[in-house]
N, C-alpha and C positions, 0 to 999 in steps of 0.2 A: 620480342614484346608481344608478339601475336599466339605462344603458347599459352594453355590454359594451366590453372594447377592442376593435377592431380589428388590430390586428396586437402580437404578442408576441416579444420577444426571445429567441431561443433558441442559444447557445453554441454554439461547434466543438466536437466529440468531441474529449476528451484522453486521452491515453496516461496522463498522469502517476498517475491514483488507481489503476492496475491495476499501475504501476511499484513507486510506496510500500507497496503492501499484499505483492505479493515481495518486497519490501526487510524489510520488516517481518518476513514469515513467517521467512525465511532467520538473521534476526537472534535469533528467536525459537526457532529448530531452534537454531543456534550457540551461545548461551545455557545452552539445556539439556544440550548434547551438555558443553560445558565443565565446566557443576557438575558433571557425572557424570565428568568427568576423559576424555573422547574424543577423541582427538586432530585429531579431523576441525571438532569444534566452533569449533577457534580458528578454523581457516579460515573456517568459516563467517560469525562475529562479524565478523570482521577487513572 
């Protein structure tokens, strides 16, 4: 139990979680901008 591993698995860098979180933020401006009646908001959402 007290050995260590040797070698660890470590992932390619992805794109994708910095992708989702601008998709997200965008969708979340768009949102807002909408209840408030902005017309820039649709786009946003969209």
């Amino acid at each position: 139990m007290s050995q260590e591993a040797s070698h660890y698995y470590v992932p390619a860098p992805s794109p994708w979680p910095i992708t989702g979180s601008l998709a997200l933020l965008f969708m979340g401006f768009g949102a807002a901008l909408s209840v408030n009646r902005i017309p820039l908001g649709y786009g946003l959402l969209a």
